[in-house]
C-alpha positions in Angstrom: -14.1 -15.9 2.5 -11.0 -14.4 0.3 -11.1 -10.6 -0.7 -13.6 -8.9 -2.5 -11.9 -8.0 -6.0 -13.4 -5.4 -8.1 -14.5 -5.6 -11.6 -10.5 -5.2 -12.8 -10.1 -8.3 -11.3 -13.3 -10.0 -12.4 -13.9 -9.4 -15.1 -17.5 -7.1 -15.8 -18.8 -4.4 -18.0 -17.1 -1.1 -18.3 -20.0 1.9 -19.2 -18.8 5.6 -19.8 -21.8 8.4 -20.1 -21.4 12.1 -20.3 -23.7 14.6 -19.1 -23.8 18.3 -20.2 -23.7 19.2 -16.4 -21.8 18.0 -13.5 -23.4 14.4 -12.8 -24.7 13.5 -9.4 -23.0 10.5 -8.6 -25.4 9.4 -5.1 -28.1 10.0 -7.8 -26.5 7.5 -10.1 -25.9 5.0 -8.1 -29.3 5.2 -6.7 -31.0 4.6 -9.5 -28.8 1.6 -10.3 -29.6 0.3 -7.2 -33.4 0.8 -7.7 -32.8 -1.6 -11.4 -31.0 -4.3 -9.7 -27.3 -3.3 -10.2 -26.5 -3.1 -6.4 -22.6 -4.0 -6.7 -21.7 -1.4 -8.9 -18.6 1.6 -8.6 -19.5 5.0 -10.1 -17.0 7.3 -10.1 -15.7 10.4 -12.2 -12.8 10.3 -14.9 -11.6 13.5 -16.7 -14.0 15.8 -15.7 -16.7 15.6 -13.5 -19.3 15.9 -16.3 -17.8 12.1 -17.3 -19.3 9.4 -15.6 -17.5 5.4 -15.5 -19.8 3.0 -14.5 -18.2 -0.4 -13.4 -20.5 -3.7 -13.3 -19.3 -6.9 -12.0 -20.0 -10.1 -14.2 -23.0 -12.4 -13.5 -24.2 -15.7 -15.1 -27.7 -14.9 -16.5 -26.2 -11.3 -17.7 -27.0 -10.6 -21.0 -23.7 -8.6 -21.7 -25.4 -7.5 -25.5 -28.3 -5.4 -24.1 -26.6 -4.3 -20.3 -26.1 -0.9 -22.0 -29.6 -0.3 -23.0 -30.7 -1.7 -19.6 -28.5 1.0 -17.9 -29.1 3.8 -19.9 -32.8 2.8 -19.2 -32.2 3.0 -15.5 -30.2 6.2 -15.7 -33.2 7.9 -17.6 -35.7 6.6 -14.8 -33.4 8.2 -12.1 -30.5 10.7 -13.4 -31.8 11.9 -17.1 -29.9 13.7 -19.3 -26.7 11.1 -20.2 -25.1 10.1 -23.2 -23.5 6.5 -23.4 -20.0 7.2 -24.5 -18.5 3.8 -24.7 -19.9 -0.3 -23.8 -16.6 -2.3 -23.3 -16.8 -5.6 -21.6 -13.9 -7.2 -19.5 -13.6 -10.7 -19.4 -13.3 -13.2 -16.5 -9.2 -13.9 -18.6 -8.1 -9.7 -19.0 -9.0 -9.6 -15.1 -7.1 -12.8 -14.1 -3.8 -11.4 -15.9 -4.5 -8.1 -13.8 -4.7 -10.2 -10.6 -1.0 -11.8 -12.0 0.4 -8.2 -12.8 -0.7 -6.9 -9.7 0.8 -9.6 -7.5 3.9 -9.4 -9.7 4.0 -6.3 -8.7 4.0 -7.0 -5.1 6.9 -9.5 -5.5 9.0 -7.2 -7.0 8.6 -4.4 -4.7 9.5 -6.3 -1.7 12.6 -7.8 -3.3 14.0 -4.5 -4.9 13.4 -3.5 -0.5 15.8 -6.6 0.5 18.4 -5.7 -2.3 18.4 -1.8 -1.4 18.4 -2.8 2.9 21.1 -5.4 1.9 22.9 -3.3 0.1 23.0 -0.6 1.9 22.9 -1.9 4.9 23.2 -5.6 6.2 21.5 -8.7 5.2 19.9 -8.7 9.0 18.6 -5.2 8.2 17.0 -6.4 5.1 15.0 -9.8 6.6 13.7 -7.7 9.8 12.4 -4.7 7.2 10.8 -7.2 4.9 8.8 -9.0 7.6 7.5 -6.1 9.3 6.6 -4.6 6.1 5.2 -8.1 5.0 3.2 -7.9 8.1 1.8 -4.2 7.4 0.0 -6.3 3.9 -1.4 -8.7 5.7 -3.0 -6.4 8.1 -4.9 -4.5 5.2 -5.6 -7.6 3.5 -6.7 -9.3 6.5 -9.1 -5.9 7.3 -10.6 -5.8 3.5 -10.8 -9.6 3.7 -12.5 -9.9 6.9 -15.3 -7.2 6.3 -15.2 -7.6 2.6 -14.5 -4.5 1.4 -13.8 -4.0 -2.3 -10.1 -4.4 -3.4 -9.3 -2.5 -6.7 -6.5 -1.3 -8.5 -6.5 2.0 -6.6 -6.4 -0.7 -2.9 -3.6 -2.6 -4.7 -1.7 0.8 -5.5 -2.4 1.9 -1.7 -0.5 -1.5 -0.4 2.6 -0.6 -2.5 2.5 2.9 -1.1 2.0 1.7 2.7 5.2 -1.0 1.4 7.6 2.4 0.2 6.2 4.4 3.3 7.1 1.5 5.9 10.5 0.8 4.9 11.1 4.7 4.9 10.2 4.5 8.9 12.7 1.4 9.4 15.3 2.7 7.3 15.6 5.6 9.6 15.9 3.6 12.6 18.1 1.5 11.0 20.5 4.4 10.0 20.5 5.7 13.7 21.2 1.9 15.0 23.9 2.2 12.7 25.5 5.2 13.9 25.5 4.7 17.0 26.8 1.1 16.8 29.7 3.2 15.1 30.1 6.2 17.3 29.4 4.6 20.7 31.3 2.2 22.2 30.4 -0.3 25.5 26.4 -0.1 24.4 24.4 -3.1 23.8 22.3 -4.3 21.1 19.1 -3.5 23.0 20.3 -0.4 24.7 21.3 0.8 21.0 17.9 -0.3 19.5 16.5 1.7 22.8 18.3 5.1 21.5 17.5 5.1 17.9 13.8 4.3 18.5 13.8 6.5 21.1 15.7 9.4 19.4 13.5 8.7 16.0 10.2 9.2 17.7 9.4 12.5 17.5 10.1 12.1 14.0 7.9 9.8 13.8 5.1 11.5 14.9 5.5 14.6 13.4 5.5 12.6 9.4 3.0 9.9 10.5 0.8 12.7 11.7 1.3 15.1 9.0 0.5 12.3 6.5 -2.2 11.0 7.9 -4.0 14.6 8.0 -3.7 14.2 4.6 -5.3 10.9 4.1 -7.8 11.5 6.5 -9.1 14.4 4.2 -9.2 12.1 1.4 -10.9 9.6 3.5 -13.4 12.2 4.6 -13.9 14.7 1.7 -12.8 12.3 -1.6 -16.1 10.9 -2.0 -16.5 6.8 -2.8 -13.8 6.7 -5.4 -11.4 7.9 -3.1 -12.5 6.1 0.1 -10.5 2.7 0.1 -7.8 3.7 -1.0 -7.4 6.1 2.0 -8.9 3.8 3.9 -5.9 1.6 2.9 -3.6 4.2 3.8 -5.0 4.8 7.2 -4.5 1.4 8.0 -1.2 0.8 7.0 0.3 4.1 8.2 -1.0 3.1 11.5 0.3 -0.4 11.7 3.4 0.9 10.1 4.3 2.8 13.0 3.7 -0.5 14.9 5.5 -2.4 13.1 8.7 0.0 12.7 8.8 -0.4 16.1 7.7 -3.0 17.8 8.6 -5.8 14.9 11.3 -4.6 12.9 13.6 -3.8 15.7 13.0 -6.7 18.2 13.9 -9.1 15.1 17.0 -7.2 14.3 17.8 -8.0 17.9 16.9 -11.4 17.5 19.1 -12.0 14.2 22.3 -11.2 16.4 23.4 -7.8 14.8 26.2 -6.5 17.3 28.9 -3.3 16.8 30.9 -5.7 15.1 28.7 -5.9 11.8 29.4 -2.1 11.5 33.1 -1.5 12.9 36.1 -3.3 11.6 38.6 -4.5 13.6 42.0 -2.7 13.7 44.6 -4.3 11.8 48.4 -4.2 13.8 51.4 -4.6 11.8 53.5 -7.5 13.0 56.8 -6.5 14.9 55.7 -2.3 14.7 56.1 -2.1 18.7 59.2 -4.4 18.7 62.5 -3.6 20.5 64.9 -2.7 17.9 62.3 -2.6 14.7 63.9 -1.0 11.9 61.5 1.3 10.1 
């Protein structure tokens, strides 16, 4: 079944109008719906008298006239707008998006293993990367499964949801660390215990707080905003999961111990011998 890409990815036809009031965008896209153009994505762009009109490519479309045939419908449903601009995207421009976006991707998640294994240790850096991997596949697995559309703004939500997991691990992280270093006669899963449990209120409180936010946007930000915090909602959620129940139990199972953290003292050879001349 694969995702649902939208027109940036497609390829389509790109229409801008302009209205001398604010447009009504349900009107708009009713009236599209009435001529035929069911899989469209009208949203606002500089103001909200501007109008973008998205339409994915077809076979039989006759790319030349799709203008006129829009501008027609418009008139029949939401007179009153101005074509501003006709600018077709084809099936090639939206295939290189497709690269650049998963480029994108790729690079994220290695400059994450470079920063974990850098500043922290390589076993850090594997379990962080999987359970952030595994926060993706979620949200593609959700838009795949009931084929909602995947845009730029979805792809943009999935790198946000990457940068917002590995915040969450890198906090339990820190706290394994320090109390690998300040506690002594602990185990691995009794330390892993105390920094999830001494992290969770924290967690709470900014998974909360941030999802208040996105829930608005859900709500309240209208069809251009909805997938993207619908995105959001979905990764925040699993990323709590996966900060927890993932990320930890595979540090666990990579064998990090106190001795990753804390050097061995080194003793000079003959200090505590009889007669040692100093």
């Amino acid at each position: 079944m694969g995702l649902h890409l939208s027109v940036e990815f497609t390829g389509g036809t790109l229409i801008e109008v302009n209205y001398a009031q604010a447009a009504n965008l349900e009107q708009i896209r009713a009236g599209l719906g009435k001529a035929g153009y069911n899989d469209t994505t009208v949203q606002n762009f500089g103001s909200s008298r501007d109008v973008m009109i998205r339409l994915p490519l077809k076979a039989d479309q006759n790319t030349a006239k799709i203008g006129e045939a829009v501008m027609s419908a418009l008139d029949a449903e939401a007179p009153g707008a101005t074509l501003r601009r006709v600018e077709f995207v084809g099936p090639q421009v939206g295939k290189e998006l497709a690269e650049n976006g998963a480029l994108a991707l790729l690079l994220v998640i290695i400059g994450i293993v470079i920063y974990l294994a850098l500043r922290f240790e390589w076993r850090f850096s594997v379990s962080a990367i999987i359970a952030n991997l595994h926060d993706v596949i979620i949200i593609l697995g959700f838009f795949a499964f009931f084929q909602w559309e995947f845009s730029l703004s979805v792809l943009a939500a999935v790198l946000a949801v990457l940068g917002y997991s590995v915040n969450e691990s890198v906090v339990v992280f820190d706290r394994v660390r320090e109390t690998f270093k300040k506690v002594r006669g602990l185990t691995t899963p009794q330390v892993l215990d105390h920094a999830i449990t001494s992290t969770i209120s924290r967690t709470i409180i900014t998974h909360g707080s941030t999802q208040l936010m996105v829930l608005s946007m859900l709500l309240f930000g209208g069809e251009t905003l909805y997938y993207f915090a619908l995105a959001l909602t979905i990764g925040i959620c699993f990323g709590i999961y996966s900060s927890v129940l993932v990320a930890s139990p595979l540090v666990m199972w990579l064998g990090v111990s106190r001795g990753n953290f804390v050097k061995p003292k080194k003793q000079i050879e003959g200090a505590n011998d009889d007669g040692a001349v100093v």
